[in-house]
LOBAMI-455019 format. One record per residue: residue number from 1; x, y, z of N, C-alpha, C, O, CB in turn. Coordinates in steps of 0.001 Angstrom, whole numbers, plus 500000, padded with zeros to 6 digits. Glycine has a CB too. Example, Ala and Ser with C-alpha at 12.3 -4.5 7.8 and 13.67 -1.06 7.14 Angstrom:
<pts>
- 1;513190;494310;507800;512300;495500;507800;513200;496700;507800;514236;496681;508465;511308;495527;509046
- 2;512850;497750;507080;513670;498940;507140;512900;500030;507870;513409;501138;508039;514084;499402;505725
</pts>
This chain:
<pts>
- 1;489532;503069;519976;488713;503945;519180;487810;503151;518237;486583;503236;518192;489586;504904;518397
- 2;488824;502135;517268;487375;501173;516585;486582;500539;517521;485355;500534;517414;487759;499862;515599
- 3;487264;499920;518574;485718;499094;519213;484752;500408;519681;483603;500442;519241;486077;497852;520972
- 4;484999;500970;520146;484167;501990;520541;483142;502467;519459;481925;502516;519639;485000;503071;520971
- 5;483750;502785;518401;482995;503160;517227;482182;501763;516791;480978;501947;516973;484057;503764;516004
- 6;482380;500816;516424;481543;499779;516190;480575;499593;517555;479515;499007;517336;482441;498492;515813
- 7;480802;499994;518836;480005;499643;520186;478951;500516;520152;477947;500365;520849;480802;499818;521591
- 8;479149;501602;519230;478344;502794;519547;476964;502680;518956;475905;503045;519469;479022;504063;519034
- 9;477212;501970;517502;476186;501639;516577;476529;501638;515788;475809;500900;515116;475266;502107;516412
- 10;477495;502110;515053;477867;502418;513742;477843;500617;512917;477945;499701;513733;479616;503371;513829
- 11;477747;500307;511788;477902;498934;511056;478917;499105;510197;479359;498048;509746;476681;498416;510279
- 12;479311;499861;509909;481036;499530;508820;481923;500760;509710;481540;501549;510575;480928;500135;506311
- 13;483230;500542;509100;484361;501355;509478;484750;502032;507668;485165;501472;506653;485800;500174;510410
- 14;484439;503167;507920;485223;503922;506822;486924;504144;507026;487476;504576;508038;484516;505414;506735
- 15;487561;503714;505757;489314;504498;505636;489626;505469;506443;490651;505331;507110;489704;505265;504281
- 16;488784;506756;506594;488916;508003;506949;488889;507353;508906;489516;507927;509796;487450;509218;506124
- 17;488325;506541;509047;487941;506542;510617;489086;505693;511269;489649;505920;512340;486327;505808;510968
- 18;489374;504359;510127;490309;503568;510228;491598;504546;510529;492093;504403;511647;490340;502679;508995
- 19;492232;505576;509614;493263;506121;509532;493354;507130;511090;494253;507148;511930;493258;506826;508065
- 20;492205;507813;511050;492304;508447;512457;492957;507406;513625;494036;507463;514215;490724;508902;512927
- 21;491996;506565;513698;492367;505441;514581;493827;504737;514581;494270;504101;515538;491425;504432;514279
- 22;494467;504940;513426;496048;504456;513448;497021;505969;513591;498195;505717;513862;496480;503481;511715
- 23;496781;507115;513483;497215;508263;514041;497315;508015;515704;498345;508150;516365;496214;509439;513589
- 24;495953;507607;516237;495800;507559;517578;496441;506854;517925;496631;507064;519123;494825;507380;518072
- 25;497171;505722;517456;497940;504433;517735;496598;503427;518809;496661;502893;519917;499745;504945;518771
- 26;495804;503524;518065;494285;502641;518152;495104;501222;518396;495958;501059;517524;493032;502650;516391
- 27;495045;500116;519412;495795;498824;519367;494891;498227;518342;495481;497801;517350;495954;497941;520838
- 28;494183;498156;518349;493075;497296;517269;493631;497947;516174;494117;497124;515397;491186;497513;517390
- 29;493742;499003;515834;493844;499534;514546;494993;499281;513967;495055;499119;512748;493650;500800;514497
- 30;496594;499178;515151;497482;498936;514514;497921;497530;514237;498764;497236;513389;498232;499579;514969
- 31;497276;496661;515029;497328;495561;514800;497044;494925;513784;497585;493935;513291;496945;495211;515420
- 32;495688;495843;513296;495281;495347;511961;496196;495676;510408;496234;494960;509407;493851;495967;511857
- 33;496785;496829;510616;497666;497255;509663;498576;496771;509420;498999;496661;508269;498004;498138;509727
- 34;499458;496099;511020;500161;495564;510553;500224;493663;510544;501195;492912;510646;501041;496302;511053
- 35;498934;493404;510398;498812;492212;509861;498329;492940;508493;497304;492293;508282;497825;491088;510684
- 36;498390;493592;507752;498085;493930;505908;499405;493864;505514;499794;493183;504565;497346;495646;505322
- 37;500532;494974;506644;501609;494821;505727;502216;493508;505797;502922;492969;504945;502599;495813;505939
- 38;501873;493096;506844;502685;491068;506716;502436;490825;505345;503251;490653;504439;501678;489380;507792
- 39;500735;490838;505303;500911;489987;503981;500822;490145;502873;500517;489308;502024;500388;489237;503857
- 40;501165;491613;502690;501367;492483;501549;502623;492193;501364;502985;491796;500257;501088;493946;501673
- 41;503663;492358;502574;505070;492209;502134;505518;490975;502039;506722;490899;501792;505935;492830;502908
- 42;504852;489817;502173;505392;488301;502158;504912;488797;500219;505905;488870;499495;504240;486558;503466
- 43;503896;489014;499701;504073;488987;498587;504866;489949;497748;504757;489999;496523;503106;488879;498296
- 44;505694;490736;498479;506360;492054;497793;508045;491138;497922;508996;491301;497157;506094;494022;498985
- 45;507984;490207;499103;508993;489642;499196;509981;488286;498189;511092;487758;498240;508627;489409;500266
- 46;508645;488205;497279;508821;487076;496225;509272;487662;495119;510196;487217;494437;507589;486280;495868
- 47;508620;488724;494881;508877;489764;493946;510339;490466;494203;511302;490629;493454;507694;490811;494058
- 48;510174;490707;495160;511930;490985;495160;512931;490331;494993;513868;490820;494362;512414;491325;496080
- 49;513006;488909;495573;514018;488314;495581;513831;487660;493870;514866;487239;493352;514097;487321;496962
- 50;512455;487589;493003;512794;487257;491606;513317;488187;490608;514128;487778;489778;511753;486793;491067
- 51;512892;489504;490614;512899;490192;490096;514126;491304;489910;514605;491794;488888;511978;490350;490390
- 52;514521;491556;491706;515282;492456;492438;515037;494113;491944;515984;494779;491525;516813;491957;492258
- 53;513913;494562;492033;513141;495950;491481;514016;497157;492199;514735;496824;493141;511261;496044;492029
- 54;513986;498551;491791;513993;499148;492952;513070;499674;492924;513424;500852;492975;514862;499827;493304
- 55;511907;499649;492868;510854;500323;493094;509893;499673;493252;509727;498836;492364;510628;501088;492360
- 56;508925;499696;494268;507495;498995;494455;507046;499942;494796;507519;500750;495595;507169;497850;495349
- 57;505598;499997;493972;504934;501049;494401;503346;500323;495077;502780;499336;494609;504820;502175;493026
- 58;502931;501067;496163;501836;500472;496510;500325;501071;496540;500132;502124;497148;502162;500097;497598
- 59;499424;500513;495990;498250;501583;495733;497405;501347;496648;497659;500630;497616;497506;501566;494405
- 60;495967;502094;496392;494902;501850;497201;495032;502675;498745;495953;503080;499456;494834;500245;497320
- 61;493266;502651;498798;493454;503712;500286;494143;503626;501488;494212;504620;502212;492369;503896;500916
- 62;494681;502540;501812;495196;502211;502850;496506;502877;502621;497061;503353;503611;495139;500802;503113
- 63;497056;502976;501508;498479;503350;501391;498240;504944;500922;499111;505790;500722;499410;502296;500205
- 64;497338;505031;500853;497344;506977;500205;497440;507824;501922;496442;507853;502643;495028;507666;499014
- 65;498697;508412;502328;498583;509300;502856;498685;508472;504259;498127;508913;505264;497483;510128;502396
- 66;499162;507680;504273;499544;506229;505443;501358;506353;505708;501913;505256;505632;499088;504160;504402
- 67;501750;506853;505830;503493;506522;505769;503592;505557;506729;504722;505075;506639;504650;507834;506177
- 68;502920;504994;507673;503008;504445;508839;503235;502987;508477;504008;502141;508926;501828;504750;509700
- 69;502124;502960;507324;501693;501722;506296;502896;501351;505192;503206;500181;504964;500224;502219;505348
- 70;503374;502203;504703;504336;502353;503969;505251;501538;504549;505621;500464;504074;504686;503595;503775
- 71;505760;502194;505930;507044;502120;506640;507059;500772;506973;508064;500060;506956;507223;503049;507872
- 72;505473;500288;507402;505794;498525;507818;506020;497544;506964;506595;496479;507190;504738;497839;508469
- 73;505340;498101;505517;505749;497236;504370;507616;496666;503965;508258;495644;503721;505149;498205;503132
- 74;507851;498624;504169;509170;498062;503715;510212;497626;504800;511268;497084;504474;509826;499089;502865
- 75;509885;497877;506077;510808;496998;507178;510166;495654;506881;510958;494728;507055;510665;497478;509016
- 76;509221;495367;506569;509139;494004;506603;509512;493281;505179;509328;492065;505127;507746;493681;507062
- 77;509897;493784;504309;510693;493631;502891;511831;493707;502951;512341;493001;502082;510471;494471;501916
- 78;512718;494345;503697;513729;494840;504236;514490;493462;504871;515639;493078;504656;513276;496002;505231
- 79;513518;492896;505669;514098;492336;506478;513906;491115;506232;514141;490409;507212;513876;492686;507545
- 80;513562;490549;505295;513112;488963;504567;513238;488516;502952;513144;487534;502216;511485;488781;504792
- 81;513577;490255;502940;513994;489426;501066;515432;489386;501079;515943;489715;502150;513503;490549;499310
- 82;516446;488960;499852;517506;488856;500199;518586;490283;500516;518216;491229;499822;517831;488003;499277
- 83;519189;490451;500948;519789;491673;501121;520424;492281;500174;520401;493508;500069;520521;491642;501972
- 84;521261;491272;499127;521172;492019;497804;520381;492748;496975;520638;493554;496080;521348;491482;497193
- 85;519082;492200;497565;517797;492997;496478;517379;493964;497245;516283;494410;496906;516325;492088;495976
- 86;517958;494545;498344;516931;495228;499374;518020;497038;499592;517619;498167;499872;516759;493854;501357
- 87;518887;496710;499410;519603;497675;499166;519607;499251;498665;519996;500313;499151;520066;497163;498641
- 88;519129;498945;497749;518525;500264;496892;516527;499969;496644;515798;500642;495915;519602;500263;494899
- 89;516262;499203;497205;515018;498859;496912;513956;500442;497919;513821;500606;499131;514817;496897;497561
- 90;513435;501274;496772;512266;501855;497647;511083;501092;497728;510872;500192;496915;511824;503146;497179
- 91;509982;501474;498987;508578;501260;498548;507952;502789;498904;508069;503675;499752;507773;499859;499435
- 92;507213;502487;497684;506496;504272;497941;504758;504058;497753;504202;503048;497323;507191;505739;496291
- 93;504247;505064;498118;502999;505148;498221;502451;505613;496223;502894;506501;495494;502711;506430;499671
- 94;501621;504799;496015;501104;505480;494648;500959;506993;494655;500759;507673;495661;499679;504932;494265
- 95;501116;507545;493106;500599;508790;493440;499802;509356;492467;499708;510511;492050;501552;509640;493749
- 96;499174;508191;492147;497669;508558;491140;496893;508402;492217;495767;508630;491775;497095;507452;489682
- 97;496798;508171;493285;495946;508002;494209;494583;507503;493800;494840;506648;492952;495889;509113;494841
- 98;492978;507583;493970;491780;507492;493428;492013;506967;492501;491618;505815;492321;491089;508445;493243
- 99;492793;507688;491523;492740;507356;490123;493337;506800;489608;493745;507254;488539;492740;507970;489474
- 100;493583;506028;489861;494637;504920;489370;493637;504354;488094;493848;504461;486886;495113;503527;490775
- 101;492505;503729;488773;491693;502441;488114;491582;503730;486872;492583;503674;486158;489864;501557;489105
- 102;490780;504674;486521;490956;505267;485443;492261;505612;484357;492429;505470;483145;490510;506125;485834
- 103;493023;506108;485418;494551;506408;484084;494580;504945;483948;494226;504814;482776;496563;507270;484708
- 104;494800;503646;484455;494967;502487;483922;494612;502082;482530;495160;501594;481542;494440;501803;484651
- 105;492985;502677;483062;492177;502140;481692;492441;503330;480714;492192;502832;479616;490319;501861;481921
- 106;492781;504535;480526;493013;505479;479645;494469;504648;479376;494800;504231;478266;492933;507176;480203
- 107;494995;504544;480190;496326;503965;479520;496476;502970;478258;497224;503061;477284;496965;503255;480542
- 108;495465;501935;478615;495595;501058;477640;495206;501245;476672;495696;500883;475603;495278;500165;477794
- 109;494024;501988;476889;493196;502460;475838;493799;503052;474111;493675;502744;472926;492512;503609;476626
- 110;494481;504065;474973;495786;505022;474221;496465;504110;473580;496608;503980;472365;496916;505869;475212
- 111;496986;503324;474660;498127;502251;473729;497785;501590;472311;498329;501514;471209;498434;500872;474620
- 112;496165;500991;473134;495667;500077;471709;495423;500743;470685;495892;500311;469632;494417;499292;471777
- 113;494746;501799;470660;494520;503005;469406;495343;503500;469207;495246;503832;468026;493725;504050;469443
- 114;496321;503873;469633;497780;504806;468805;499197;504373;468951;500095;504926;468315;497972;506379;469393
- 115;499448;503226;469920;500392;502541;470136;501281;504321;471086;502335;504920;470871;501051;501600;468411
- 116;500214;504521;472018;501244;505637;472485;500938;505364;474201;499935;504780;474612;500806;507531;471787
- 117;501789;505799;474885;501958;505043;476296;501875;506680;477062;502177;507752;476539;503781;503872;476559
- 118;501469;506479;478160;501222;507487;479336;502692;507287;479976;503104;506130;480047;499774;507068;480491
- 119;503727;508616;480572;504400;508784;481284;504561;509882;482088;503439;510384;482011;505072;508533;480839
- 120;505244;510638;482853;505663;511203;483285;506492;512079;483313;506747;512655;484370;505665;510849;483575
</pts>
């Protein structure tokens, strides 16, 4: 489906076309995903074994509304950090979605002027 779409004329690949294309189980498409979660999770994997979290959360479009993306992250976290840390360890998809980069910056914002923190 991507080569086709790049063969056709098109010059970029939008998220939205990318994601269709990994629904379809696109080989190009999944191949590519899951070379992101490799090396998303080699760095989720350092973090675990220093830290031992249970929670990683992962942002950005690739992970909004991706479980597929999700799922390769954490088999591949799963299966390379130490097993003590992996146990209770979730990875979940953000769920400020878009908006992350804004509540971020409202976040701090808040903090520095009133010493008051954004939760949930």
């Amino acid at each position: 489906m991507i080569s086709k779409w790049l063969n056709v004329g098109h010059d970029h690949l939008t998220i939205d076309i990318f994601n269709q294309a990994i629904v379809q189980q696109d080989p190009l498409a999944v191949s590519v995903l899951e070379e992101v979660a490799f090396y998303l999770g080699m760095g989720i994997v350092s973090i675990t074994n220093l830290f031992n979290p249970e929670k990683i959360i992962v942002g950005g479009e690739l992970a909004d509304d991706n479980p597929y993306f999700i799922q390769k992250v954490h088999e591949f976290v799963a299966g390379h950090s130490l097993e003590t840390h992996t146990g209770e360890l979730e990875v979940l998809p953000s769920s400020f979605g878009n908006d992350a980069d804004v509540i971020g910056a409202a976040s701090l914002l808040l903090h520095e002027l009133f010493h008051f923190t954004l939760s949930e």
